[in-house]
C-alpha positions in Angstrom: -5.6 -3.8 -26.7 -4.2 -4.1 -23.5 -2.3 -7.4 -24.5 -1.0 -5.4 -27.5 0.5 -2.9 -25.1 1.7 -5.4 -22.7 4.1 -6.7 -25.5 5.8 -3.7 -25.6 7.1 -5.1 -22.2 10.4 -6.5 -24.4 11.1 -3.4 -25.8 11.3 -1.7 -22.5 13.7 -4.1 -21.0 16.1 -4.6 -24.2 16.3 -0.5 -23.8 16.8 -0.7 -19.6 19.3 -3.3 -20.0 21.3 -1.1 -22.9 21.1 2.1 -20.1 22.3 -0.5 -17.2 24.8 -2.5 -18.5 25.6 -1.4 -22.2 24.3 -4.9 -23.4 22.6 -4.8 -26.9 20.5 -7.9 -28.2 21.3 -9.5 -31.4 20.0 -8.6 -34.7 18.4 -11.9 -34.6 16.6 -10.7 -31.8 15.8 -7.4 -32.6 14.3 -8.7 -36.0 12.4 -11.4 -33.4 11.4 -9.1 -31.3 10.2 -6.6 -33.8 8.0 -9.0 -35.9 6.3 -9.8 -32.4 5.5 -6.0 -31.5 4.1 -5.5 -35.5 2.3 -8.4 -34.9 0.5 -7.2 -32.0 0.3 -3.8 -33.4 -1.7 -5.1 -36.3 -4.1 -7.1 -34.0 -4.9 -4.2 -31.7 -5.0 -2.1 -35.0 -9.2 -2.0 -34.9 -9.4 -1.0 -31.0 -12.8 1.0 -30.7 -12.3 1.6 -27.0 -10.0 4.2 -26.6 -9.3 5.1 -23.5 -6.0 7.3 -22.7 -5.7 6.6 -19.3 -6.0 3.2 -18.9 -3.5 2.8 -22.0 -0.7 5.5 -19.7 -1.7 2.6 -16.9 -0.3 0.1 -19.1 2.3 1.3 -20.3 3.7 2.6 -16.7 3.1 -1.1 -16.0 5.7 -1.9 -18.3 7.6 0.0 -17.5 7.6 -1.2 -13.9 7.8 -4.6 -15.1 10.7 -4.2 -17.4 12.9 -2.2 -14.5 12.3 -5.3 -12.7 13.5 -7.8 -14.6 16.4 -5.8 -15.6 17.6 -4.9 -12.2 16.8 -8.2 -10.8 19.3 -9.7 -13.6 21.4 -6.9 -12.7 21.4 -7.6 -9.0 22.1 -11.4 -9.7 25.0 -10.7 -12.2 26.4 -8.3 -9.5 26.2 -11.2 -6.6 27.7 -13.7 -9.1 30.8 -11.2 -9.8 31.2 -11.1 -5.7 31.4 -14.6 -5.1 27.7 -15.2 -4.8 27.7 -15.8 -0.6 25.2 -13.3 -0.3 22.8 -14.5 -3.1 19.0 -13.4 -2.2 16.5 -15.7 -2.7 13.6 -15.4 -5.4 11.0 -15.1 -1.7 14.0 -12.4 -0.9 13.7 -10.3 -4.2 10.0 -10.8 -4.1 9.9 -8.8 -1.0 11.8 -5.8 -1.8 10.5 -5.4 -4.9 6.4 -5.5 -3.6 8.0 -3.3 -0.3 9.2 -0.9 -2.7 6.3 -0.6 -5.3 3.7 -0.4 -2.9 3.7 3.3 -2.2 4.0 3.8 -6.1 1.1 1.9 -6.2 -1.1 3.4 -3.7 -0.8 6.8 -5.7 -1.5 5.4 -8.8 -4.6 4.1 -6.9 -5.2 7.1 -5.6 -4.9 8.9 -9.0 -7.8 6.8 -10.6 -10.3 6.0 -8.0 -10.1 10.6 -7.9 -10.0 10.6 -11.9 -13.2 8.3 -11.9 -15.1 10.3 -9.8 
């Protein structure tokens, strides 16, 4: 199930990148892109291990992922618009974003390893 829930993962950024930048995918790619998620729906369909929390885990993963890749792209685009002088580096943007998703990451830890006991 959890790779079932990790394709939700394009869904999440074609919404971010409609609240960002007002940019909508094709229908092409809507139609693409929902025939992938069914498909995965379908396979996870029989998923005898239900477990809410570690589903909400995945999910906020997602999430996390997809407001990374959205504002990464948005970042770039940004630069681009500027001149680009001042372009980070992939090493650059891998920095912020693991300096910045550390604490959020902690908790979460934090939040299970107290759940679990």
């Amino acid at each position: 199930m959890y790779t079932t829930l990790r394709r939700t993962t394009v869904v999440f950024v074609m919404a971010l990148e409609w609240l960002v930048s007002r940019k909508s995918s094709t229908l092409s790619v809507k139609f693409a892109v929902g025939l992938m998620l069914s498909g995965a729906l379908l396979a996870g369909a029989n998923d005898l291990n239900f477990e809410l929390l570690a589903y909400a885990i995945v999910m906020l993963y997602n999430v996390f992922t997809a407001a990374y890749l959205v504002l990464v792209n948005h970042i770039s685009a940004t630069e681009k618009e500027r001149g680009g002088k001042e372009q980070l580096k992939s090493w650059d943007m891998m920095f912020y974003n693991n300096l910045i998703s550390v604490r959020g990451q902690q908790g979460t830890a934090l939040e299970i390893v107290e759940h679990c006991d």
